[in-house]
C-alpha positions in Angstrom: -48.6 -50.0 0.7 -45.5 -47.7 1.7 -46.4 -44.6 4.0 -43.1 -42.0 4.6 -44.2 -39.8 7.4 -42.9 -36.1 7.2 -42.1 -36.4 11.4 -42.2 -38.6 14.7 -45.8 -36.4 15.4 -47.0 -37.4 11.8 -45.4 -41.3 12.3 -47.3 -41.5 16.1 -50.4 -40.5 14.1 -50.7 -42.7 11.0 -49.5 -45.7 13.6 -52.2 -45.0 16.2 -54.6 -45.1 13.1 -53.4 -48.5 12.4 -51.6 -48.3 8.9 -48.6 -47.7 7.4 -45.6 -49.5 9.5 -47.0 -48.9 13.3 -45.1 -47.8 16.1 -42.3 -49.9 15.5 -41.9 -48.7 12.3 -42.0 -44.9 13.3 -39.1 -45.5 16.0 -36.8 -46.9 13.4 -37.4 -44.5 11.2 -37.0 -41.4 13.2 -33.5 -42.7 13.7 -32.3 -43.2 10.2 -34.0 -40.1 9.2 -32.3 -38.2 11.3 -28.8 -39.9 10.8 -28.9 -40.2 6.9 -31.3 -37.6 6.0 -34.9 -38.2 3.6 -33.1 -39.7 0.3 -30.5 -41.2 2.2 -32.7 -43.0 4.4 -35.2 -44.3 1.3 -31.9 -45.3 0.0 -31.3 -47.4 2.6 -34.7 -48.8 2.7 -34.6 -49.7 -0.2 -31.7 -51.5 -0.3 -33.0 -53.1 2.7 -36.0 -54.7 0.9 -33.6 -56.0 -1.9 -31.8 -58.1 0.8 -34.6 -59.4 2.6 -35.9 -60.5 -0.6 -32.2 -62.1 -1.2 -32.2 -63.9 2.1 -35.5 -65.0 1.5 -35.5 -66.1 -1.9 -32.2 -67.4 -1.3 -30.8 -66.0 -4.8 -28.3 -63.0 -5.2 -29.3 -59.8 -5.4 -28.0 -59.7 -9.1 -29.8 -62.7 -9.9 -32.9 -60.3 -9.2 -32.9 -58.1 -12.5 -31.9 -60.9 -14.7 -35.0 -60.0 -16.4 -34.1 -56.4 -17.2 -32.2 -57.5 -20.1 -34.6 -59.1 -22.4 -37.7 -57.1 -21.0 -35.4 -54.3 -22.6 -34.9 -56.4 -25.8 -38.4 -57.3 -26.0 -39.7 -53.7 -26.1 -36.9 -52.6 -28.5 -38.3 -55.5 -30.7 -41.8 -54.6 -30.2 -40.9 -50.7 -30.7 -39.1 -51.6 -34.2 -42.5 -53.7 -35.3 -44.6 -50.7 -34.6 -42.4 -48.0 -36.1 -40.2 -49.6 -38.5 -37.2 -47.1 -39.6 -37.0 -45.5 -43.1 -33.9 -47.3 -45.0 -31.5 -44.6 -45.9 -29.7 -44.8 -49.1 -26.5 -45.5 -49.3 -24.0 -42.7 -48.7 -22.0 -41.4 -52.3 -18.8 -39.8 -52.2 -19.0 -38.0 -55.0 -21.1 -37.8 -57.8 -20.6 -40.0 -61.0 -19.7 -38.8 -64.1 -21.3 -40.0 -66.6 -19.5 -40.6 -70.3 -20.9 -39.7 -73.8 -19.1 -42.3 -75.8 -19.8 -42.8 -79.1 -21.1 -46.2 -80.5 -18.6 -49.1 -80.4 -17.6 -49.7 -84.3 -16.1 -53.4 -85.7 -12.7 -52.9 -85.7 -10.5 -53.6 -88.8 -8.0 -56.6 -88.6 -4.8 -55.9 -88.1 -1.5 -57.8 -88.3 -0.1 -58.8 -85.3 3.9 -58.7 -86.7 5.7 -56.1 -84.0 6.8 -53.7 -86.6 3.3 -53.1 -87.2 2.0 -53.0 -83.7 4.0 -49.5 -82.5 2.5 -48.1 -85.6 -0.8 -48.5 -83.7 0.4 -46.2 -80.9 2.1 -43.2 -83.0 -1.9 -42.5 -83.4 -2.8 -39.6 -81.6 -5.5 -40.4 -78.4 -8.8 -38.2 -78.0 -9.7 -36.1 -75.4 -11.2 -38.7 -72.8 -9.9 -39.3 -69.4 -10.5 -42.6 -67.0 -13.1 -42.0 -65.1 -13.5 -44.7 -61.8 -16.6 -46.9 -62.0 -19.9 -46.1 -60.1 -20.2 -48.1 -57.2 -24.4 -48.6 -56.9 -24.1 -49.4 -60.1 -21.5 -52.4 -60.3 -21.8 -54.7 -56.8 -25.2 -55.1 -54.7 -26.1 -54.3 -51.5 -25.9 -57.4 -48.7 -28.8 -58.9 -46.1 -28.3 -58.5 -42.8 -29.5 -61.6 -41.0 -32.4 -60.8 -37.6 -30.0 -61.8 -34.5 -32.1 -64.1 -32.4 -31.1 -62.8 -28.6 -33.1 -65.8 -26.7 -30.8 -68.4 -28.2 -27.8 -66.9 -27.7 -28.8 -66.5 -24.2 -29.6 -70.4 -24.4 -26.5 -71.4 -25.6 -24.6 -69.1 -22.9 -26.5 -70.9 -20.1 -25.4 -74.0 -21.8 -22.0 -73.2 -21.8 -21.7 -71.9 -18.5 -23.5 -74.9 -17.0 -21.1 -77.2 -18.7 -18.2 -75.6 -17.3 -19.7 -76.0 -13.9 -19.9 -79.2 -14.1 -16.6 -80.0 -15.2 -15.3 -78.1 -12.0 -14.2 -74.5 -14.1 -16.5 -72.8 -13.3 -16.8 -69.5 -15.4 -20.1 -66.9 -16.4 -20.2 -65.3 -19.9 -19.6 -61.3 -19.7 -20.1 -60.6 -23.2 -21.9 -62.0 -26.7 -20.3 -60.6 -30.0 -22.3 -62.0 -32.8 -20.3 -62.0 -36.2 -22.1 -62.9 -39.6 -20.2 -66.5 -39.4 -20.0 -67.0 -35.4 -20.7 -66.1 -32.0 -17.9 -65.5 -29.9 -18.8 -65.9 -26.0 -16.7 -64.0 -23.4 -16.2 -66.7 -20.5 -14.2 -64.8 -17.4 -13.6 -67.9 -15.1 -14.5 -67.7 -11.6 -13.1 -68.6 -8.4 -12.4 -72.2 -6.7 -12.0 -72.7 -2.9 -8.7 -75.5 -2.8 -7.1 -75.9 0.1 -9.7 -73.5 2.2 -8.3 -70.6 -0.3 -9.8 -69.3 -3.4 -7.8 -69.3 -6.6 -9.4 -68.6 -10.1 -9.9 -71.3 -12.8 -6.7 -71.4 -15.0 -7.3 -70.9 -18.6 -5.8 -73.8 -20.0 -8.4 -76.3 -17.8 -10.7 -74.3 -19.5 -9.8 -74.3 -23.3 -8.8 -78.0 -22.5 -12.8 -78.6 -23.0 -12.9 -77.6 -26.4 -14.8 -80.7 -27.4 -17.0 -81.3 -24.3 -18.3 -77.6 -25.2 -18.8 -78.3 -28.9 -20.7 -81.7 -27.5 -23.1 -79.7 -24.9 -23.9 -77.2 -28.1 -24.5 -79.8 -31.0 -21.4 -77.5 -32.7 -19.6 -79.4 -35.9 -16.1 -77.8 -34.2 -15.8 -74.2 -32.1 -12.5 -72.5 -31.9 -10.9 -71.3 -28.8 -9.1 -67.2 -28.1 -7.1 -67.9 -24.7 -7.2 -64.3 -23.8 -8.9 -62.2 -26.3 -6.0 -59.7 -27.3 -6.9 -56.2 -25.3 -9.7 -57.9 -23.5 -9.7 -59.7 -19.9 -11.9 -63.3 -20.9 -11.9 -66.1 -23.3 -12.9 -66.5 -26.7 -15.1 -68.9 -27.4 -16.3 -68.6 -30.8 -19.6 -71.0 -32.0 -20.7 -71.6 -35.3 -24.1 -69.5 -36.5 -26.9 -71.6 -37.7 -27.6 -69.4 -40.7 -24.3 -67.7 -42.3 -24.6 -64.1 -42.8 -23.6 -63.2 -46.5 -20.9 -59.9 -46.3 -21.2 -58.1 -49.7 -18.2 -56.3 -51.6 -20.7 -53.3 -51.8 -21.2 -53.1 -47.6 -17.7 -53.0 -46.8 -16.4 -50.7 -49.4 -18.8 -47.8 -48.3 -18.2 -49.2 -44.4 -16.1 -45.7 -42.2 -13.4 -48.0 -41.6 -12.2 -49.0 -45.6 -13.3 -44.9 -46.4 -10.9 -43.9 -43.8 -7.6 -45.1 -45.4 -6.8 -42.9 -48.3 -4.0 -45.3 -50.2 -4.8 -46.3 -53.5 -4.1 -50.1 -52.5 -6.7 -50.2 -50.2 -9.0 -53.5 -50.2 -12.0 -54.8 -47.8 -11.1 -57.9 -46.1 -14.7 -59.1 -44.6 -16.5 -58.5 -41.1 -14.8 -59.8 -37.6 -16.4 -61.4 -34.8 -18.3 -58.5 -33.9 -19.8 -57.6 -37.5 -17.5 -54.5 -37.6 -16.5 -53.9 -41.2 -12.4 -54.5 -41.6 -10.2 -52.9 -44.7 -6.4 -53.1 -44.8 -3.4 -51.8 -47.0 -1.5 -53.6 -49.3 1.2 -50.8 -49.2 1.8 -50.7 -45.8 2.2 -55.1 -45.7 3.7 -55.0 -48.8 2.6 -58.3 -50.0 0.5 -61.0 -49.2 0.4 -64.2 -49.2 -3.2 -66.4 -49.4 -3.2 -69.9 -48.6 -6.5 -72.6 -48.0 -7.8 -75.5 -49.4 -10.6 -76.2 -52.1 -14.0 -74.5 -51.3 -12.4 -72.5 -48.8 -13.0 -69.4 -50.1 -9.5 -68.6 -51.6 -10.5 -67.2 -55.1 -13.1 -65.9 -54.3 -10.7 -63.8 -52.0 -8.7 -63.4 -54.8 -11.6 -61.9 -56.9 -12.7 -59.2 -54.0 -9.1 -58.1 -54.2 -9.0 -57.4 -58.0 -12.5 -55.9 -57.4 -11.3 -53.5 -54.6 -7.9 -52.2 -56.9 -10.4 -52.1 -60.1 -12.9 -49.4 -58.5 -10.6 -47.4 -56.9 -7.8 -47.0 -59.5 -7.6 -45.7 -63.3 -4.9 -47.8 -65.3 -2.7 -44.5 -64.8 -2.8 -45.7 -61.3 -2.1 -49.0 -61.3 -1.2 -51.8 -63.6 -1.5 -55.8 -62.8 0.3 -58.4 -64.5 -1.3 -61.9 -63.5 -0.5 -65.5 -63.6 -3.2 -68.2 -63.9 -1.8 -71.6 -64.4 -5.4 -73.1 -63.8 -6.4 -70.9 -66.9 -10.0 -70.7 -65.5 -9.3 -68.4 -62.4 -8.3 -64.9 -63.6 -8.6 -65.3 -68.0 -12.0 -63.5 -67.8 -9.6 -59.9 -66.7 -8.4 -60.3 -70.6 -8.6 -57.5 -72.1 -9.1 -54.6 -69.1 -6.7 -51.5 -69.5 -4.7 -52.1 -66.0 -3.1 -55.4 -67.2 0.3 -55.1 -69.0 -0.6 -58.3 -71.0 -2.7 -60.6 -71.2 -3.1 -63.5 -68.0 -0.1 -65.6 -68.4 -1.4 -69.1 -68.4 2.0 -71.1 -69.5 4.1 -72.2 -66.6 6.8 -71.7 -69.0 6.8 -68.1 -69.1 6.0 -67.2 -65.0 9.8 -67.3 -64.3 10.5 -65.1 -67.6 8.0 -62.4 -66.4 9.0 -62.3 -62.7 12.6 -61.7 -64.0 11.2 -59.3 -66.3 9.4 -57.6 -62.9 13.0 -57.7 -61.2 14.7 -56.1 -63.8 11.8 -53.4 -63.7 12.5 -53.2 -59.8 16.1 -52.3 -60.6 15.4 -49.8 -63.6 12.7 -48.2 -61.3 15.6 -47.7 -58.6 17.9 -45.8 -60.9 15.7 -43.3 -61.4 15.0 -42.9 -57.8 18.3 -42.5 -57.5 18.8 -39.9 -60.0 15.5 -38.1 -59.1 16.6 -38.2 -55.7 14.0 -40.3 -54.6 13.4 -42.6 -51.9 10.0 -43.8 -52.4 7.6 -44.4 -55.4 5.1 -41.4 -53.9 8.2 -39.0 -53.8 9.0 -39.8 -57.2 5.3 -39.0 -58.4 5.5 -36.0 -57.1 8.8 -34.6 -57.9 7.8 -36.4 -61.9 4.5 -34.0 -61.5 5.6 -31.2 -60.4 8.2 -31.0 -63.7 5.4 -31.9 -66.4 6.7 -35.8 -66.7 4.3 -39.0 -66.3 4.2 -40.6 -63.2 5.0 -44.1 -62.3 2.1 -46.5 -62.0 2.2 -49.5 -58.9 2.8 -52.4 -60.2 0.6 -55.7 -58.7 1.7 -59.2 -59.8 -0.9 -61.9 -59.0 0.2 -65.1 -59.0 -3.1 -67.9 -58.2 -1.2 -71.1 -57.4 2.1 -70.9 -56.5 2.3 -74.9 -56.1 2.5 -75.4 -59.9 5.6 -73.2 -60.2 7.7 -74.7 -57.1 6.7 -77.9 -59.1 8.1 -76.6 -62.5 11.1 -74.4 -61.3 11.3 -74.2 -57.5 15.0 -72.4 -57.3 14.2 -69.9 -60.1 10.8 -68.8 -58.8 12.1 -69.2 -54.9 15.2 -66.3 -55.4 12.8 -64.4 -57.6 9.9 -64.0 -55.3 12.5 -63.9 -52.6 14.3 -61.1 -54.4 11.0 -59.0 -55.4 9.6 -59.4 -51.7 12.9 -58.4 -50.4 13.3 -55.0 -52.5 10.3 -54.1 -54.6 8.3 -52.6 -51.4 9.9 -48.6 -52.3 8.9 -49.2 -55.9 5.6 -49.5 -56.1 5.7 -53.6 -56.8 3.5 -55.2 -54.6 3.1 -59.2 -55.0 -0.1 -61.5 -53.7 0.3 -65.0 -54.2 -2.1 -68.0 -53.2 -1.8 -71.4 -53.6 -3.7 -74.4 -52.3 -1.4 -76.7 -50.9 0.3 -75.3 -48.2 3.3 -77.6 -47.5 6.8 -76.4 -46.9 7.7 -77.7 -49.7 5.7 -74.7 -51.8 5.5 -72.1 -48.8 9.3 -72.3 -48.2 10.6 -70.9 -45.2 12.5 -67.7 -47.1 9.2 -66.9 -48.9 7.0 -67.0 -45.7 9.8 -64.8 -43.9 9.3 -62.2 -46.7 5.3 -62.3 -46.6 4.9 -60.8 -43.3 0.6 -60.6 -44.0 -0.9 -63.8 -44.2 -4.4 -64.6 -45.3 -5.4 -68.3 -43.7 -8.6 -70.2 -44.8 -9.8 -73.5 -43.6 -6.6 -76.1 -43.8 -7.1 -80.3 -43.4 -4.7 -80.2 -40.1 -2.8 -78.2 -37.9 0.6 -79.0 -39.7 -0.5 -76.8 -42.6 -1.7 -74.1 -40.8 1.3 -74.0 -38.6 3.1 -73.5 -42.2 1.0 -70.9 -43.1 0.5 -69.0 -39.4 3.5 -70.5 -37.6 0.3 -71.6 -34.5 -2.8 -73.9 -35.1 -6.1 -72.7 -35.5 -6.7 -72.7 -39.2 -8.1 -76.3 -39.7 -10.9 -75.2 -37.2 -12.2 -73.1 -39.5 -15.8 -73.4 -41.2 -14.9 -72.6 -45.0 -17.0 -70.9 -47.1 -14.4 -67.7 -46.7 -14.2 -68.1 -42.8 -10.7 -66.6 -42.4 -7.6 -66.2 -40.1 -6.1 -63.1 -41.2 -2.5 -62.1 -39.3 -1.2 -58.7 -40.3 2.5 -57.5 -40.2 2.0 -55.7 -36.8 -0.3 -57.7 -35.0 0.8 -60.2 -32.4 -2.3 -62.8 -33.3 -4.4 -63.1 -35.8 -7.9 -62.1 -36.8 -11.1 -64.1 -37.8 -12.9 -62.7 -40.4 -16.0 -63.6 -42.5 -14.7 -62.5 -46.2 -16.9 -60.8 -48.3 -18.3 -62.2 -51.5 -18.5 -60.6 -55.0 -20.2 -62.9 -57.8 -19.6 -63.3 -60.7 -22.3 -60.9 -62.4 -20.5 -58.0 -60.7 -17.2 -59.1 -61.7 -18.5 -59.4 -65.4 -20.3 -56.0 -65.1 -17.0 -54.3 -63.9 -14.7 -55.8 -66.6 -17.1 -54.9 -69.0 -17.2 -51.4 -68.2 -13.5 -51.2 -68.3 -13.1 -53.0 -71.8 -15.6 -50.5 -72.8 -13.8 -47.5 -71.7 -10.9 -49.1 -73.0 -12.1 -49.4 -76.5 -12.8 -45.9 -76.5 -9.7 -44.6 -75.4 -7.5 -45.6 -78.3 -3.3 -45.5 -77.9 -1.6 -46.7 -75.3 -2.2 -45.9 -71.7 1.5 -44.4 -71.1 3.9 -44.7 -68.0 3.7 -48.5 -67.8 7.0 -49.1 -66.4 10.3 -47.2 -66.0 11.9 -48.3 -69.3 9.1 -47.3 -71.5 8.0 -50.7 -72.5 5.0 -50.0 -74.5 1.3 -51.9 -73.8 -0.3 -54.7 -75.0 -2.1 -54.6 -78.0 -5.1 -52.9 -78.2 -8.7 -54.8 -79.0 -8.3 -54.8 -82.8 -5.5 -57.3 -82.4 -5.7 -60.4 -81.5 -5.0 -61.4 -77.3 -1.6 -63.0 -77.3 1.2 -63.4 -74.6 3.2 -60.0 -74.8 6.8 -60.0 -76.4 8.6 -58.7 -73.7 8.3 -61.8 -71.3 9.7 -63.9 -74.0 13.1 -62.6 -74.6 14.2 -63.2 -70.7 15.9 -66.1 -70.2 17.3 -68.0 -67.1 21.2 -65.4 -66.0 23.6 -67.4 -66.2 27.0 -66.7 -65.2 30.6 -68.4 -64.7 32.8 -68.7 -61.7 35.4 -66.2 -62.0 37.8 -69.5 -61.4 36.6 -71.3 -64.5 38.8 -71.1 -66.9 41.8 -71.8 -64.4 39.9 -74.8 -62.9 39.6 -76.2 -66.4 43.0 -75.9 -67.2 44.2 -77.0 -63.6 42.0 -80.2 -64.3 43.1 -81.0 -68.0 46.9 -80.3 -66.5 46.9 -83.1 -63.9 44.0 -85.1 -65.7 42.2 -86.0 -62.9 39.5 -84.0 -61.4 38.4 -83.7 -57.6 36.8 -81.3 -55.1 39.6 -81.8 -52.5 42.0 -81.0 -55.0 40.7 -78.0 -56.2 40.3 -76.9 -52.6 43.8 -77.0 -52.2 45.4 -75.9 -55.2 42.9 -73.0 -56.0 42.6 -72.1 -52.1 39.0 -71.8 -52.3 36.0 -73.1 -49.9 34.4 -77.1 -50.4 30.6 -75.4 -51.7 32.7 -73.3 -54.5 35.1 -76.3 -55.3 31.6 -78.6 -55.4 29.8 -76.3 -57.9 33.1 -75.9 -60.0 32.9 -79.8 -60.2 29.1 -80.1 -61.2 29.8 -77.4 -63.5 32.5 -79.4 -65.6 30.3 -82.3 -65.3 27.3 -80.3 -66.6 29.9 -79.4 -69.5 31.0 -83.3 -70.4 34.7 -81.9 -69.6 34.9 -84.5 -66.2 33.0 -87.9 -65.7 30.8 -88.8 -63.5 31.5 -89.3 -59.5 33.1 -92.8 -58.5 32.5 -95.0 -55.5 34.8 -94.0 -52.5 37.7 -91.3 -52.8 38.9 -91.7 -56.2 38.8 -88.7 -58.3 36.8 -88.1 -61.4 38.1 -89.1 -64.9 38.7 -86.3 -68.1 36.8 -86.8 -70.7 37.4 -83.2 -72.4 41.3 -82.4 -73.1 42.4 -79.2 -74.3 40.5 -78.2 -77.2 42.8 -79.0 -80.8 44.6 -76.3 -82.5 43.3 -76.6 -85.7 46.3 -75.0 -87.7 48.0 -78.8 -86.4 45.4 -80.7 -87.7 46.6 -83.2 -90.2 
């Protein structure tokens, strides 16, 4: 045992006795009591011990608390089985309010002929407001999965001794677990070359990717060479049981009740399990891109769910595009869409010209409200007794059908909306399935700044999508890269899942208040267009998609090209150049335009020029 004498008397005393630390222990202490005082001196006995015990060991001294950790762990574990906490209930905003609406009736048929439909709205609507959905009551709560500390522990050991022998040496600083992964912190340590010490680089280290996924029986692990804002590596493992992240969890998570926009959505959990929400007005669009069973629609789905519970159809109105026709058709008939889901490919370029031509109309008035942004507007709108503008969200599902159908129509429109609608209030999300340059174009991705990656068959289509690799080691099942417009790299995430019960549930309680509020719901777009019909009449693709038509406008040049052509019968791009003074791609579209017209022939072999088919047109006051 350990005796601590008061003096040298008392220390000559208990050593003549025979105990404590003798007389050779009672003339080193004198000195070091004297010299560093009581505490400073069992300071520095103490630390004494610890490095015999070192030397004699012949282990570091940090190696000697190794055990603190999960002796810690152990009793937390043991403390939780004893005294298990209460669950709290989950926090409410506000309280619901709850709707006395009278019982549903069979409506009468009505005819669907136009003239007939406005006569619908002229009725006057009831005293009954939206009222937002009740949150307990429409998505349920997730399961948290029991983290099991000893084998991450294991599989950090394994790592680390894998690295060793591979000559990079490196320790692991830090274990995040996620609801998908693990990602292990490796700092690398120091090699003596040369008889000097120099740290492991970090690409000898990431260059045994696959000799770590061997040593952990891992299908694939993903490498962060650094982690942004942190000073290791990233080496992310795949879970053996995937954590399910519920709609529910992350909506009522601080970080998604923090942002106060109206386009606010929950995206999933990161690496570490924190919750993560972003804003589709501050991106302003976005564009998702995986393949099959990656997780894309069900993406989509959480999207639709987030805008649904958090905005009244006064708020926000969708118009979406399904060409699968299985995807989105069960949103029929809720209040926020301004028609029914467009399924025919042959109408998606009609209604995104229809959605330009709502852009501009929206920008005169900001002009002559003196406007700049859709919220200024609003407010300025408000404050003299007129409606407000809703935003407007087009949803498009697969984007590879259309570049299939009409690639230059649905390119320049998308470009043109992405370009310009941001100030309005038009926000587009597009996914697609197949993403080859071909369908994810170079001028689209330039405008889609926020880019949602799942799981890809190679790096050549997530380097479309993310412009790096790192998408085709990806797990599926809505393991995600997400890259937003201000970040330098992107973010893995584990999205969250809504099924289809709660998606039923929530457009049922939307078609109900719907059916109760009859009329139209007003303020749909800045020219006044009125809704679709209500749910007496029969679902069918709105009229005012079907009167655009493909612009199409002559060459201010036309009519003297034609007549410079018919004149010297012959036709040819060179000729044209120099006779009209114009450019070779103006001169080459005059040419294809004459052709497209039957006026010129087609295009010989070599230089000769094209023949006339078309002369002047015949007077017909000389007609025999």
């Amino acid at each position: 045992y350990f005796t601590f004498p008061i003096d040298f008397e008392a220390s000559k005393t208990i050593a003549a006795q025979g105990i404590g630390g003798g007389y050779l222990g009672s003339f080193l202490l004198e000195p070091l009591r004297s010299l560093f005082g009581t505490a400073g001196t069992a300071v520095a006995l103490f630390a004494w011990i610890l490095l015999s015990l070192s030397l004699t060991l012949n282990i570091p001294v940090l190696e000697l608390f190794a055990w603190t950790p999960a002796f810690w762990q152990a009793l937390k574990r043991l403390f939780q089985k004893l005294f298990p906490p209460r669950e709290k209930p989950a926090p409410r905003t506000e309280k619901p309010v709850s709707i006395q609406v009278p019982e549903l009736k069979t409506p009468t048929p009505v005819s669907s002929k136009p003239s007939e439909v406005h006569s619908l709205f002229t009725e006057p609507p009831p005293d009954l407001n939206w009222v937002l959905p009740d949150i307990p009551e429409i998505l349920n709560i997730g399961q948290d999965i029991e983290p099991n500390d000893e084998f991450d522990q294991h599989r950090a050991k394994v790592i680390e001794d894998t690295l060793e022998s591979f000559g990079a040496p490196g320790h692991v600083v830090e274990i995040n677990r996620g609801p998908t992964i693990t990602q292990f912190g490796i700092e690398p340590d120091f090699i003596e070359v040369r008889g000097q010490k120099r740290r492991v680089r970090v690409s000898k280290i990431t260059s045994l990717a696959d000799d770590l996924a061997l040593a952990l029986a891992a299908r694939r692990i993903r490498m962060e060479a650094p982690v942004p804002g942190k000073g290791y590596i990233g080496v992310e493992v795949p879970n053996e049981e995937i954590a399910l992240v519920a709609l529910r969890d992350a909506i009522q998570s601080p970080v998604f009740k923090r942002l106060k926009s109206p386009l606010r959505f929950a995206l999933g959990r990161d690496v570490s399990g924190k919750a993560f929400a972003a804003d589709l007005a501050d991106m302003p669009h976005l564009l998702v891109a995986g393949t099959t069973g990656s997780g894309k629609s069900v993406c989509v789905n959480a999207l639709i769910s987030c805008f649904l519970l958090h905005n009244t159809p006064e708020d926000l109105r969708m118009i979406m595009v399904d060409p699968k026709r299985v995807e989105l058709s069960g949103y029929d008939g809720i209040p926020h869409l301004l028609a029914p889901v467009v399924v025919d490919l042959e109408r998606v370029v009609g209604v995104l010209q229809w959605v330009s031509r709502e852009m501009d109309l929206r920008y005169h008035k900001f002009s002559d409200a003196g406007a700049r942004h859709i919220n200024d507007y609003n407010k300025k709108i408000l404050r003299e007794g007129g409606k407000k503008l809703p935003y407007l969200l087009v949803i498009i599902d697969e984007l590879a059908d259309l570049m299939m159908l009409a690639p230059t129509e649905t390119e320049k429109a998308i470009t043109r909306l992405a370009q310009l609608a941001r100030a309005t209030g038009i926000h587009l999300i597009i996914s697609t399935q197949r993403p080859s340059t071909n369908v994810v174009t170079g001028l689209i991705k330039a405008n889609f700044p926020a880019r949602i990656a799942f799981a890809t068959a190679s790096g050549v289509d997530s380097r479309v999508i993310l412009d790096q690799p790192g998408a085709e080691t990806l797990l599926g099942r809505g393991d995600m890269l997400f890259q937003a417009p201000d970040a330098a790299a992107p973010v893995r995430l584990q999205g969250v899942f809504v099924s289809d019960g709660e998606i039923d549930k929530l457009v049922r309680y939307w078609r109900f208040l719907a059916a109760q509020i009859k009329g139209p719901v007003g303020g749909t777009s800045a020219a006044g267009t009125p809704d679709t019909k209500m749910p007496a009449i029969p679902l069918k693709q709105k009229e005012m998609f079907e009167d655009m038509k493909e612009e199409t406008e002559r060459d201010p040049l036309w009519e003297e090209a034609v007549e410079l052509v018919r004149m010297e019968d012959r036709a040819s791009i060179s000729m044209l150049q120099r006779r009209l003074r114009i450019g070779y791609t103006r001169a080459a579209r005059l040419i294809d335009a004459m052709a497209a017209e039957g006026i010129v022939g087609p295009a010989k072999d070599g230089p000769q020029p094209r023949q006339v088919l078309d002369q002047k047109p015949e007077d017909p006051l000389n007609k025999e």
